[in-house]
N, CA, C and O atoms as a GROMACS GRO file, in nm:
protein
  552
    1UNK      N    1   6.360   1.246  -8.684
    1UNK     CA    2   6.242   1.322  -8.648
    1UNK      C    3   6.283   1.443  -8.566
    1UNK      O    4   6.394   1.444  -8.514
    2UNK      N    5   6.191   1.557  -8.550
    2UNK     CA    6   6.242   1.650  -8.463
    2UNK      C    7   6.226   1.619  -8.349
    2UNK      O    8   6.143   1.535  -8.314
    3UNK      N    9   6.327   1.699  -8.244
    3UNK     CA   10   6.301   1.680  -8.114
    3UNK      C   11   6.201   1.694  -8.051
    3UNK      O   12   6.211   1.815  -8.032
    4UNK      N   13   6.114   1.668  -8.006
    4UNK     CA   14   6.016   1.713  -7.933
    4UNK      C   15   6.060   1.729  -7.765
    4UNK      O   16   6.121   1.638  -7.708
    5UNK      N   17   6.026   1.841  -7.702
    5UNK     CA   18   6.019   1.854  -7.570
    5UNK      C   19   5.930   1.898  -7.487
    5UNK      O   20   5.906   2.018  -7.488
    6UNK      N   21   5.856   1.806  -7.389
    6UNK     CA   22   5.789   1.801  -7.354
    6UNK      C   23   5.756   1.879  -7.200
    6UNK      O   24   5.827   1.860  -7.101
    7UNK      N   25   5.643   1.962  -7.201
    7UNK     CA   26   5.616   2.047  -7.121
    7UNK      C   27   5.547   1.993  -7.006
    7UNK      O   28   5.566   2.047  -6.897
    8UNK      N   29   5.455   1.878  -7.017
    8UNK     CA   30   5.416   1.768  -6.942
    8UNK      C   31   5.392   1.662  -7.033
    8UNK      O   32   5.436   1.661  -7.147
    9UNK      N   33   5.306   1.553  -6.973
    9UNK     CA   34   5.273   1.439  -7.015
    9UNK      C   35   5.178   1.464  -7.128
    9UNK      O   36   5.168   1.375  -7.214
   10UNK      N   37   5.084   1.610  -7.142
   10UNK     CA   38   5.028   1.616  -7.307
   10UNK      C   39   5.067   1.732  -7.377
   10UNK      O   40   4.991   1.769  -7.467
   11UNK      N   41   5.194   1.814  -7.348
   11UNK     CA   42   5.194   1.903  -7.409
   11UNK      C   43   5.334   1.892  -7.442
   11UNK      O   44   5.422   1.850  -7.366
   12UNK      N   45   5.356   1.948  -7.611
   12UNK     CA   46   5.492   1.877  -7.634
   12UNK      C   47   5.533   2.030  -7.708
   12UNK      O   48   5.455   2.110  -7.760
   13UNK      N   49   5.615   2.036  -7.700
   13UNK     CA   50   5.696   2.167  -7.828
   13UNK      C   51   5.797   2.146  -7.930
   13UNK      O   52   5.852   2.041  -7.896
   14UNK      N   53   5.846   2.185  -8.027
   14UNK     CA   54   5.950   2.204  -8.105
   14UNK      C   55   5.962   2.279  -8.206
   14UNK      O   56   5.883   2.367  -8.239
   15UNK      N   57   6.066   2.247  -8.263
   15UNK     CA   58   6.112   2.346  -8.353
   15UNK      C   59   6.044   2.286  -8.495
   15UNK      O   60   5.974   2.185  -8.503
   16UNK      N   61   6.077   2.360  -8.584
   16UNK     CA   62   6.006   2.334  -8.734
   16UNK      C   63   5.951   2.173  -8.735
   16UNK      O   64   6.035   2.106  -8.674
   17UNK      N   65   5.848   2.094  -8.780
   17UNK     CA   66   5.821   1.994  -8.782
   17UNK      C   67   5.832   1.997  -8.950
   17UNK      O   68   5.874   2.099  -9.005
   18UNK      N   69   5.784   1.853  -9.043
   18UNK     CA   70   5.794   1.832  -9.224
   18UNK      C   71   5.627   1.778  -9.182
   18UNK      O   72   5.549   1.772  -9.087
   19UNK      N   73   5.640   1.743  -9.327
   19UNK     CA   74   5.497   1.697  -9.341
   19UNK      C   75   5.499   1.550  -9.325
   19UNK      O   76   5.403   1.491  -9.274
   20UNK      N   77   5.602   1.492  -9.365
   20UNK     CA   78   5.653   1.376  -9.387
   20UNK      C   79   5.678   1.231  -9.237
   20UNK      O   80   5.698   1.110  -9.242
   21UNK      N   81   5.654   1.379  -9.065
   21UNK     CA   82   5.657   1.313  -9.009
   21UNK      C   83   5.527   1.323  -8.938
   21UNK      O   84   5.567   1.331  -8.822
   22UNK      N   85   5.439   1.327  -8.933
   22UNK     CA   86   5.270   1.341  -8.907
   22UNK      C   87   5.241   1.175  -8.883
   22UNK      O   88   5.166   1.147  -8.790
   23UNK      N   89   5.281   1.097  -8.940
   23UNK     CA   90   5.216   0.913  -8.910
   23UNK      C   91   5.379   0.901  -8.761
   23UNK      O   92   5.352   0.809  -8.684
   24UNK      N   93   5.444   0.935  -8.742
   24UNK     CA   94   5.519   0.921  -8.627
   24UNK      C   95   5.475   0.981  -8.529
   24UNK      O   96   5.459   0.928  -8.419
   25UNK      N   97   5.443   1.134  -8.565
   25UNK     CA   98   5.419   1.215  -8.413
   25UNK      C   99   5.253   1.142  -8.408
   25UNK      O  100   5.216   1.136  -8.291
   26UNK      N  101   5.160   1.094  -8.493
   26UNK     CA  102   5.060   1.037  -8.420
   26UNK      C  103   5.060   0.898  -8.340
   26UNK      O  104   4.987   0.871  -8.244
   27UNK      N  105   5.179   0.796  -8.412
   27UNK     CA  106   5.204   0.690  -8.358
   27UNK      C  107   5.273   0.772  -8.214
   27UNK      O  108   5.262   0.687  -8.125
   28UNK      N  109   5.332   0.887  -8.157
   28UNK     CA  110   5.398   0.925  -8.054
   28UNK      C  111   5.255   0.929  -7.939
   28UNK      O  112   5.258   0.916  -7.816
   29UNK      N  113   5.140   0.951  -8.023
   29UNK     CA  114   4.996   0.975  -7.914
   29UNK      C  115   4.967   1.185  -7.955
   29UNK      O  116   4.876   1.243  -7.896
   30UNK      N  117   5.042   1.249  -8.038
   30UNK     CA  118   4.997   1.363  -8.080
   30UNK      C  119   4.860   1.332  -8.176
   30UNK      O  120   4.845   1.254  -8.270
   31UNK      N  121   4.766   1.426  -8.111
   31UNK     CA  122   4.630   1.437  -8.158
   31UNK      C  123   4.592   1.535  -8.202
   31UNK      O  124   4.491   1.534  -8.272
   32UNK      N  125   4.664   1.661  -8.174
   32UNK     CA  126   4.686   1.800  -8.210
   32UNK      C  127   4.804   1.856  -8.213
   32UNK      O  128   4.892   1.830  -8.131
   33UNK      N  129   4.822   1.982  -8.359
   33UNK     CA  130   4.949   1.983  -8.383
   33UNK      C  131   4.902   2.187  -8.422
   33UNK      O  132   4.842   2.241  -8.515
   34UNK      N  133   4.959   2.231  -8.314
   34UNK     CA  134   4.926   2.404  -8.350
   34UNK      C  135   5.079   2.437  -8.395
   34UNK      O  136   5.188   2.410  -8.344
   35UNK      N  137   5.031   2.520  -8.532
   35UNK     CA  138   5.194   2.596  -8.602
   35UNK      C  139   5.198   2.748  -8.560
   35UNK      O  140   5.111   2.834  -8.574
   36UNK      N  141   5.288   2.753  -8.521
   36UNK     CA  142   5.303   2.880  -8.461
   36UNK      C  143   5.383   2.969  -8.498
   36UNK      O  144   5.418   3.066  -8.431
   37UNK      N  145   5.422   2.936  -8.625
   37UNK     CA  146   5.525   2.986  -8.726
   37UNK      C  147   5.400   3.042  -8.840
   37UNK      O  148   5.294   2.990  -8.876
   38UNK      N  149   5.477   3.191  -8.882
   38UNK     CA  150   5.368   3.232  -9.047
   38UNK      C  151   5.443   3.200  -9.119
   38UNK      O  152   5.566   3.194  -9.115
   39UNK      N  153   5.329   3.164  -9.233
   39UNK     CA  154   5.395   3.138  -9.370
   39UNK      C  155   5.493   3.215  -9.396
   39UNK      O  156   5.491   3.318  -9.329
   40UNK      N  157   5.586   3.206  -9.473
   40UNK     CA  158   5.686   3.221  -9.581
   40UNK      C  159   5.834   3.316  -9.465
   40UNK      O  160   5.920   3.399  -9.495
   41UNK      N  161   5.800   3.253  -9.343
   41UNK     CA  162   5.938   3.352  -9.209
   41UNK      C  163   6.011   3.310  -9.318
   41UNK      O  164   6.025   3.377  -9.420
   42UNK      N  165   6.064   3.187  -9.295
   42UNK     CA  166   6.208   3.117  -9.446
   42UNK      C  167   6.155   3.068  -9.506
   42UNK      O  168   6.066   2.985  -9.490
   43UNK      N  169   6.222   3.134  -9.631
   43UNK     CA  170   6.175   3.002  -9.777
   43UNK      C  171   6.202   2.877  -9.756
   43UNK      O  172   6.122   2.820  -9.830
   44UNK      N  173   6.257   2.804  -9.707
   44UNK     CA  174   6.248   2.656  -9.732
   44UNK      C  175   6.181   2.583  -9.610
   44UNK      O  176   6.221   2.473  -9.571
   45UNK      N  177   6.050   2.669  -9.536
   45UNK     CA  178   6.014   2.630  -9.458
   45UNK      C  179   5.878   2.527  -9.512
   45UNK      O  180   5.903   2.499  -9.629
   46UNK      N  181   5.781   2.480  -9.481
   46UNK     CA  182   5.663   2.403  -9.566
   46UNK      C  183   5.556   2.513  -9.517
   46UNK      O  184   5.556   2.570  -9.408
   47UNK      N  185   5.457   2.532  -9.631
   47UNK     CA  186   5.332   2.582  -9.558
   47UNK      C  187   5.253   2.547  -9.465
   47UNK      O  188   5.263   2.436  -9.414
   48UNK      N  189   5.172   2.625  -9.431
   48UNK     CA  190   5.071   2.596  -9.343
   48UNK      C  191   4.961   2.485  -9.399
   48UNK      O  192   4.926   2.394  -9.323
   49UNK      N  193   4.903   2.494  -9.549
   49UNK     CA  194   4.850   2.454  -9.613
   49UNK      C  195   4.874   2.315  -9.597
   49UNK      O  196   4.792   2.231  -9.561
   50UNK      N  197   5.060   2.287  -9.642
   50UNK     CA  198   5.117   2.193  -9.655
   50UNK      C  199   5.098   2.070  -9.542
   50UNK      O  200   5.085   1.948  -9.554
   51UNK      N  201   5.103   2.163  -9.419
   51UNK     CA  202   5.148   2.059  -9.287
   51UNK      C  203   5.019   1.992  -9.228
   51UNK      O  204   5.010   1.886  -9.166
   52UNK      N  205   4.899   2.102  -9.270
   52UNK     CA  206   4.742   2.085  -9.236
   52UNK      C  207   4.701   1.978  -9.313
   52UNK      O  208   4.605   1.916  -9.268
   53UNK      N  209   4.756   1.937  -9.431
   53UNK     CA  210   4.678   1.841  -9.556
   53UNK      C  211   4.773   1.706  -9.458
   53UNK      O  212   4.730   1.592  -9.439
   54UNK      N  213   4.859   1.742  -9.426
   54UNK     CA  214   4.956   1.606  -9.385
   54UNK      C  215   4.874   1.541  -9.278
   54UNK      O  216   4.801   1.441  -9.275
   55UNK      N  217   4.914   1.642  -9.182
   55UNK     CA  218   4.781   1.634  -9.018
   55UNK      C  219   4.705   1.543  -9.051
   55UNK      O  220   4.720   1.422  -9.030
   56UNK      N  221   4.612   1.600  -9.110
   56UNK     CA  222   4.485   1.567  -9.117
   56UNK      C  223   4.458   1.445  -9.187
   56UNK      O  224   4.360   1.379  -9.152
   57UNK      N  225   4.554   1.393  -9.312
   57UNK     CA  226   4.583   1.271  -9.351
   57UNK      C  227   4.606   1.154  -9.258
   57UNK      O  228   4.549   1.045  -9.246
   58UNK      N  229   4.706   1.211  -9.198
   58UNK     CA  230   4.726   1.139  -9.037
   58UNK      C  231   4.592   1.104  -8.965
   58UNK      O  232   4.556   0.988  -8.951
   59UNK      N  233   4.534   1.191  -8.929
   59UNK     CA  234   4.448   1.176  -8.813
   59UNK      C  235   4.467   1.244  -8.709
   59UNK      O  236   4.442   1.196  -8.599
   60UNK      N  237   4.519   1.382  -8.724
   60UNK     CA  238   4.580   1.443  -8.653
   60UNK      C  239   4.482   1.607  -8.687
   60UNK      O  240   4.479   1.655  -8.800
   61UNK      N  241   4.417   1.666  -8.577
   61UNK     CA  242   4.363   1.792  -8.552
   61UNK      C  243   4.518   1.912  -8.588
   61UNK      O  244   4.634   1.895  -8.550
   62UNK      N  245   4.478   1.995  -8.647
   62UNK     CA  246   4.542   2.124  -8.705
   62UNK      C  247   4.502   2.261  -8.665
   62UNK      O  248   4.382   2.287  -8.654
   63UNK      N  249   4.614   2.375  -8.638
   63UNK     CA  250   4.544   2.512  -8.597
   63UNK      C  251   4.706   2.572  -8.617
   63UNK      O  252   4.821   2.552  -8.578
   64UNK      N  253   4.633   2.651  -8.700
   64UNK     CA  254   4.724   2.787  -8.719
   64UNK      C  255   4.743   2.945  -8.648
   64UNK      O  256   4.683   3.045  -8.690
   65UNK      N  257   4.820   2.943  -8.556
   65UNK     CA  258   4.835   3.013  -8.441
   65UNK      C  259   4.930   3.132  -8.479
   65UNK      O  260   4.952   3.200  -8.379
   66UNK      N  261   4.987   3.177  -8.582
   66UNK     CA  262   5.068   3.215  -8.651
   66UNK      C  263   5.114   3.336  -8.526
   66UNK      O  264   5.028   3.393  -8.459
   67UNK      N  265   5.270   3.362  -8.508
   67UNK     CA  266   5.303   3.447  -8.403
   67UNK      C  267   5.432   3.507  -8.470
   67UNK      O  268   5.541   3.452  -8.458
   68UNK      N  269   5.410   3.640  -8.549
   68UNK     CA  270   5.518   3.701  -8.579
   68UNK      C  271   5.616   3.810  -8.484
   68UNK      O  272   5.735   3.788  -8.460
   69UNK      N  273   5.536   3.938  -8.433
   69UNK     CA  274   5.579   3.999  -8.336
   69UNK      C  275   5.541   4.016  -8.236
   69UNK      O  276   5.493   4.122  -8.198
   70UNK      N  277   5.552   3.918  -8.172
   70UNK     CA  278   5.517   3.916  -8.018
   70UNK      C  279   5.396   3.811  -8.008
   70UNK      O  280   5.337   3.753  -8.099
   71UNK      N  281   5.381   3.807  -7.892
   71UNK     CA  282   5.277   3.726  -7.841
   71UNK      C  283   5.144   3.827  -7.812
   71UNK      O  284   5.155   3.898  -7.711
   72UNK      N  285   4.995   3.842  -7.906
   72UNK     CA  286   4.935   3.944  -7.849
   72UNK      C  287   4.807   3.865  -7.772
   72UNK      O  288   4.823   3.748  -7.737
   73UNK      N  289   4.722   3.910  -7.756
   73UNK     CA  290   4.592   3.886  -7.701
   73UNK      C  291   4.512   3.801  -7.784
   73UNK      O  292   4.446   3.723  -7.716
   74UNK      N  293   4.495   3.788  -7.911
   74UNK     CA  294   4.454   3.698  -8.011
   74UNK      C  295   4.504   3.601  -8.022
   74UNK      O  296   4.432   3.507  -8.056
   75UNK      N  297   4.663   3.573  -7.998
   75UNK     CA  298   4.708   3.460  -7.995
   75UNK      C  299   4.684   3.363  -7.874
   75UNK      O  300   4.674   3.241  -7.872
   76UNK      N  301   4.679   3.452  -7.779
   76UNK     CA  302   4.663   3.382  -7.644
   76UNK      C  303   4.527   3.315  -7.643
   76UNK      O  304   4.515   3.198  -7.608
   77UNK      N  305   4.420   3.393  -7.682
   77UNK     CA  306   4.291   3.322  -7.684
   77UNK      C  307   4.339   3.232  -7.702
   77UNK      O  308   4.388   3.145  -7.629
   78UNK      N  309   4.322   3.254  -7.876
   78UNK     CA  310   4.333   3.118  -7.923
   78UNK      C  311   4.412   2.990  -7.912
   78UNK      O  312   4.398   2.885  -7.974
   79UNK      N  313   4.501   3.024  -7.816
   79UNK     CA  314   4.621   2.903  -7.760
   79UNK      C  315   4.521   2.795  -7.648
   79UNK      O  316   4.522   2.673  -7.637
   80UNK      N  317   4.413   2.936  -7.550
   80UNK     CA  318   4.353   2.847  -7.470
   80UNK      C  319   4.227   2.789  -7.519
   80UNK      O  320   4.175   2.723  -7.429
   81UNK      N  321   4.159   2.789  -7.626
   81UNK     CA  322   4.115   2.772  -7.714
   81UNK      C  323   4.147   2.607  -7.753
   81UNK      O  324   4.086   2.502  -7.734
   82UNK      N  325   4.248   2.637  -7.805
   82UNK     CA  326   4.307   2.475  -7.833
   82UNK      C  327   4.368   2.412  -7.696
   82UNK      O  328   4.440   2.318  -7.730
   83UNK      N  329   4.366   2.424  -7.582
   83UNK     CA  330   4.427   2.352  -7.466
   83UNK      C  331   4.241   2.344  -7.433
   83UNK      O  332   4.201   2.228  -7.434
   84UNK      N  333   4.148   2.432  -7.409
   84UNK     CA  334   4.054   2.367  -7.387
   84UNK      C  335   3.994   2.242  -7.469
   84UNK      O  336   3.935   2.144  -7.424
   85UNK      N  337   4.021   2.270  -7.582
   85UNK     CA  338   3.970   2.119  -7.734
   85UNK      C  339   4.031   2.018  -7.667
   85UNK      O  340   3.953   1.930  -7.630
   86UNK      N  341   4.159   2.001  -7.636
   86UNK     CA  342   4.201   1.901  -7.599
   86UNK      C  343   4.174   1.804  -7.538
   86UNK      O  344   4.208   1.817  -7.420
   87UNK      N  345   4.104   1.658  -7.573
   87UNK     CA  346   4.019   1.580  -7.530
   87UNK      C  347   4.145   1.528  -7.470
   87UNK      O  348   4.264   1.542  -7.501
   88UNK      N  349   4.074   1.453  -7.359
   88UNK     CA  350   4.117   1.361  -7.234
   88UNK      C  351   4.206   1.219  -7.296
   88UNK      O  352   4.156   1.123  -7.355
   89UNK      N  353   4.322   1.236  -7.269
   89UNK     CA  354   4.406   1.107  -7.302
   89UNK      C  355   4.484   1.168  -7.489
   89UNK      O  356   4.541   1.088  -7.564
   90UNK      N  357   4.466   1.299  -7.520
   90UNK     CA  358   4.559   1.400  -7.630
   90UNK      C  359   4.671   1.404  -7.590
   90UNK      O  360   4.711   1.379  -7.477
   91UNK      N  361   4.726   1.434  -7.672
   91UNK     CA  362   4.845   1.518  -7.655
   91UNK      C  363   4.869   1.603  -7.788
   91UNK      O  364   4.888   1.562  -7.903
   92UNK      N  365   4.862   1.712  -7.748
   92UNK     CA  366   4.928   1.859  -7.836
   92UNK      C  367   5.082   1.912  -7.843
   92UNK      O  368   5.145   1.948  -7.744
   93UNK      N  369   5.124   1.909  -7.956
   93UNK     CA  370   5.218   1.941  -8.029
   93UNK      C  371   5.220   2.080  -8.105
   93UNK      O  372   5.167   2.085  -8.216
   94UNK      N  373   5.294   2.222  -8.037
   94UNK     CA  374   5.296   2.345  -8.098
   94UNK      C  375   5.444   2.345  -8.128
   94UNK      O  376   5.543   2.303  -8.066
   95UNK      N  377   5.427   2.404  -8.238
   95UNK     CA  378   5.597   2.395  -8.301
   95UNK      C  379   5.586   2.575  -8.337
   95UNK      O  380   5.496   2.658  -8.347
   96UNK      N  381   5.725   2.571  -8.348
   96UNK     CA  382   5.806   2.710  -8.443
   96UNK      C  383   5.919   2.686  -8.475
   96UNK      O  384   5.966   2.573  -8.469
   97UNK      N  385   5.999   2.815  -8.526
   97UNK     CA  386   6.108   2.771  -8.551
   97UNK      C  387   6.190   2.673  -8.475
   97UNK      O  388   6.237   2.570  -8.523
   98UNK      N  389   6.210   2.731  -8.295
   98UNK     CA  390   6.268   2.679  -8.184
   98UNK      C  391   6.178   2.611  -8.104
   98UNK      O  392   6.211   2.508  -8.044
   99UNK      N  393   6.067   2.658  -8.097
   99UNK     CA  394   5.974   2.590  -7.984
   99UNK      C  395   5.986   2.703  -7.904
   99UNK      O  396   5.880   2.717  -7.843
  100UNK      N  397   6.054   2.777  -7.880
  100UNK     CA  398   6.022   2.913  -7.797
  100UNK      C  399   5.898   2.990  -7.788
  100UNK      O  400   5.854   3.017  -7.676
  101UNK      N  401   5.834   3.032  -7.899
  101UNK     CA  402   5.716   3.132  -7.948
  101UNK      C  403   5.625   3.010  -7.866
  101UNK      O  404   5.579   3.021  -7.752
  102UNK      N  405   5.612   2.870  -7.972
  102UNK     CA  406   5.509   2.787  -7.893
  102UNK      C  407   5.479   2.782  -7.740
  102UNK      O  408   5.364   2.774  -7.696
  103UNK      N  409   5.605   2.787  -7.652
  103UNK     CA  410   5.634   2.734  -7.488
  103UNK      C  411   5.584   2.886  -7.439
  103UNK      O  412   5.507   2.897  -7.343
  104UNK      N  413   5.626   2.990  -7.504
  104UNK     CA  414   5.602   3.115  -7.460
  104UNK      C  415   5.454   3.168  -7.462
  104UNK      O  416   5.423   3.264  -7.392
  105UNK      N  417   5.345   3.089  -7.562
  105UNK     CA  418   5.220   3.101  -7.592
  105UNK      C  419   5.155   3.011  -7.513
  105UNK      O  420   5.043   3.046  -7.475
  106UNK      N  421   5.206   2.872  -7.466
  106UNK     CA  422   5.186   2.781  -7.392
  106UNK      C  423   5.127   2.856  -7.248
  106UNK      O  424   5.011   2.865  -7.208
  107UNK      N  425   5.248   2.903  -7.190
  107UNK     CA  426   5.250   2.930  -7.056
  107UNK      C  427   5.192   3.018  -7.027
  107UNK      O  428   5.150   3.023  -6.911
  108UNK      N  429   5.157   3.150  -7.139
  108UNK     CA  430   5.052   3.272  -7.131
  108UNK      C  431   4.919   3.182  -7.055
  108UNK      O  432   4.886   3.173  -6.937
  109UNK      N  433   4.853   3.113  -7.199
  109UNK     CA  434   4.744   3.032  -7.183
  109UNK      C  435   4.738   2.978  -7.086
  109UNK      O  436   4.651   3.021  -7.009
  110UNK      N  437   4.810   2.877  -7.044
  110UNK     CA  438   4.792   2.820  -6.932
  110UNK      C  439   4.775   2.861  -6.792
  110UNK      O  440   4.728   2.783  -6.708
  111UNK      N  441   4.826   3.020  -6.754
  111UNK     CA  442   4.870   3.077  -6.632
  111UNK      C  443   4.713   3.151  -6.666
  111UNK      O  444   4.662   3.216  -6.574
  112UNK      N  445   4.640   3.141  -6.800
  112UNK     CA  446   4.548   3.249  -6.788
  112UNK      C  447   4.413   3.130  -6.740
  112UNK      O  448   4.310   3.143  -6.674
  113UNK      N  449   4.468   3.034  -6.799
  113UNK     CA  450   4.304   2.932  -6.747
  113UNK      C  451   4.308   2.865  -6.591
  113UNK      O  452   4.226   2.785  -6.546
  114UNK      N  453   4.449   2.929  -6.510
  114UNK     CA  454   4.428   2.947  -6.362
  114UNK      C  455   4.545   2.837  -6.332
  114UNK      O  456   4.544   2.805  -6.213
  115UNK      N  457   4.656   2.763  -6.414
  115UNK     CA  458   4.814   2.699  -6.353
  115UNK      C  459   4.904   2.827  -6.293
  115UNK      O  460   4.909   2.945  -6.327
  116UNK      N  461   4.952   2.776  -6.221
  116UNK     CA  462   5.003   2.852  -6.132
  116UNK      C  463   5.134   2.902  -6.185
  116UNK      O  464   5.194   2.830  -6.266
  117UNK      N  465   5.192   3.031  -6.144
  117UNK     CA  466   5.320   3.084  -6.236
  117UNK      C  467   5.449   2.966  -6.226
  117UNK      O  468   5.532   2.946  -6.315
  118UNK      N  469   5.438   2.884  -6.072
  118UNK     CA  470   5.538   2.875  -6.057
  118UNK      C  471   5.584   2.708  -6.138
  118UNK      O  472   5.696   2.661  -6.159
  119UNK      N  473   5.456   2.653  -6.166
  119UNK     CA  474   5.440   2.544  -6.232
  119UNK      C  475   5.460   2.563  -6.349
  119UNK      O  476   5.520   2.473  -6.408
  120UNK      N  477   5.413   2.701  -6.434
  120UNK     CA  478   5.437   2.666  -6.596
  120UNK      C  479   5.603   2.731  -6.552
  120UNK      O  480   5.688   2.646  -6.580
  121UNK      N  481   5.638   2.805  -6.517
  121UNK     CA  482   5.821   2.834  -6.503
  121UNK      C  483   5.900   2.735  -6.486
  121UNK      O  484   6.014   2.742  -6.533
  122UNK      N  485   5.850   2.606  -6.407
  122UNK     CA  486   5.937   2.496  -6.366
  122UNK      C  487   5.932   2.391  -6.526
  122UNK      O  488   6.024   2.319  -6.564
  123UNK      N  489   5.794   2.412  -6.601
  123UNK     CA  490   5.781   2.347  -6.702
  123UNK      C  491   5.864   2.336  -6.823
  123UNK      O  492   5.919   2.246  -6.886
  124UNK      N  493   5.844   2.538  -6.837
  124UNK     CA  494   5.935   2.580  -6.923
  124UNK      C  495   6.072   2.551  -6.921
  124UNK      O  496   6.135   2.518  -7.021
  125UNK      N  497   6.124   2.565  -6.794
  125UNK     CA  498   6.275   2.555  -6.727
  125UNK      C  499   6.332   2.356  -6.776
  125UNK      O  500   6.442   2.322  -6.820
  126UNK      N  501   6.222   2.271  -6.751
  126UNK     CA  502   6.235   2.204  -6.726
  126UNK      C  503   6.250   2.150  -6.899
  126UNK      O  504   6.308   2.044  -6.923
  127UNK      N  505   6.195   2.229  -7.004
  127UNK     CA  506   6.207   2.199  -7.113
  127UNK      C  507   6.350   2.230  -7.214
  127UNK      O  508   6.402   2.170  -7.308
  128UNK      N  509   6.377   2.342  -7.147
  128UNK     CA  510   6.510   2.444  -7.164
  128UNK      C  511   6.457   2.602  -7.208
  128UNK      O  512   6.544   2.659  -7.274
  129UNK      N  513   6.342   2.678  -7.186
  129UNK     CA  514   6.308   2.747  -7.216
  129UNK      C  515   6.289   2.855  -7.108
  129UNK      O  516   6.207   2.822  -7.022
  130UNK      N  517   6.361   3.012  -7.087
  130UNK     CA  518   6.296   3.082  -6.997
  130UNK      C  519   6.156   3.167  -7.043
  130UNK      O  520   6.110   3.191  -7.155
  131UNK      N  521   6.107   3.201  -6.912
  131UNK     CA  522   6.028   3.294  -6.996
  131UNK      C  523   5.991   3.401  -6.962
  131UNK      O  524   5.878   3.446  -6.948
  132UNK      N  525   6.117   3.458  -6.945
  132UNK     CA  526   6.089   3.620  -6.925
  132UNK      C  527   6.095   3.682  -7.014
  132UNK      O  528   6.144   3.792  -6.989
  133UNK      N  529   6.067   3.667  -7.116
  133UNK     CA  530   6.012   3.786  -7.227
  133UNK      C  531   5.885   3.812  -7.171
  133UNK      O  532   5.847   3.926  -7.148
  134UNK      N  533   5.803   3.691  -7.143
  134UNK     CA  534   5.678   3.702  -7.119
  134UNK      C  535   5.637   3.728  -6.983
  134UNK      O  536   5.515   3.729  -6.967
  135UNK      N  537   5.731   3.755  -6.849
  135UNK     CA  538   5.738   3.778  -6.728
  135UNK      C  539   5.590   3.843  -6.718
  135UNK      O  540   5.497   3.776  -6.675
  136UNK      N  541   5.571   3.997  -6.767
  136UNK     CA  542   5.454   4.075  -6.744
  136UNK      C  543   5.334   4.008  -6.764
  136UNK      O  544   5.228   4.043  -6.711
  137UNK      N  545   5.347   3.898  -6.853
  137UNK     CA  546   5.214   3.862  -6.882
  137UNK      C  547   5.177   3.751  -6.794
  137UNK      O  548   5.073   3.692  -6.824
  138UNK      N  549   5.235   3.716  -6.702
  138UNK     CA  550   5.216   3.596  -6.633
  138UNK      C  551   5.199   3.597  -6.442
  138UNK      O  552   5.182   3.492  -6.381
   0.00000   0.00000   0.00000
C-alpha cells in the first residue's frame, strides 16, 4: 500500500494512491480521499474518473482538487471546503504525486480557517515536508 503520512490524527497525505487500495485506506478509518494530482501529469498514472468510481465503491467521499502550477486561491477554498465536510471521527486522505502539493494545500487551508503557523509548520516538518514555497501565504 502507499505510505501514508500523517499530518495529525485525521489528516493523512501521500503520494500517488491505485484504485485497487480504497477497501484498505477505508478499513485504515479514511472517509475522504481529495486528488490533487490532474489528469494525464504521467501516463501511467489512473484517472480521476478511475479513483472516484473506486472511492465511492468503497464508501469513501471523493474531490478533485487538481493543482498544476502552483497553489492558487481556488484551490485553497476548496481545500477548506473539504476540511470543513469533514465529519467528526473522519479522516481525510489528499494525495499527489509526493504528498507535497497535498501538505502544501493542507497548511494554506488550515492557517486560513485560524491554526496557527507554528502548528501546521511543526505538522508539516513532522511529516517530512517544508513549506516554504508557501511561506507568503501563511
Amino acid at each position: 500500500m502507499t505510505e501514508l503520512k500523517p499530518l495529525d490524527d485525521r489528516i493523512l497525505v501521500a503520494g500517488q494512491i491505485a484504485a485497487g487500495e480504497m477497501e484498505e485506506l477505508r478499513r485504515h478509518g479514511v472517509t475522504m480521499i481529495v486528488n490533487n494530482r490532474p489528469d494525464e501529469e504521467e501516463p501511467d498514472q489512473p484517472g480521476s474518473a478511475e479513483l472516484e468510481a473506486a472511492a465511492e465503491a468503497a464508501g469513501i467521499d471523493y474531490r478533485h482538487i487538481p493543482i498544476a502550477r502552483g497553489l492558487g486561491p481556488a484551490q485553497i477554498e476548496e481545500m477548506q471546503g473539504v476540511l470543513s465536510e469533514l465529519g467528526e471521527g473522519g479522516k481525510l486522505l489528499a494525495f499527489c504525486r509526493s504528498g507535497m502539493r497535498s501538505c502544501l494545500a493542507w497548511a494554506v487551508a488550515a492557517r486560513a480557517q485560524g491554526a496557527s503557523r507554528e502548528e501546521v509548520e511543526a505538522k508539516a516538518a513532522q511529516a517530512g515536508f517544508s513549506l516554504a514555497t508557501v511561506d507568503h501565504l501563511l
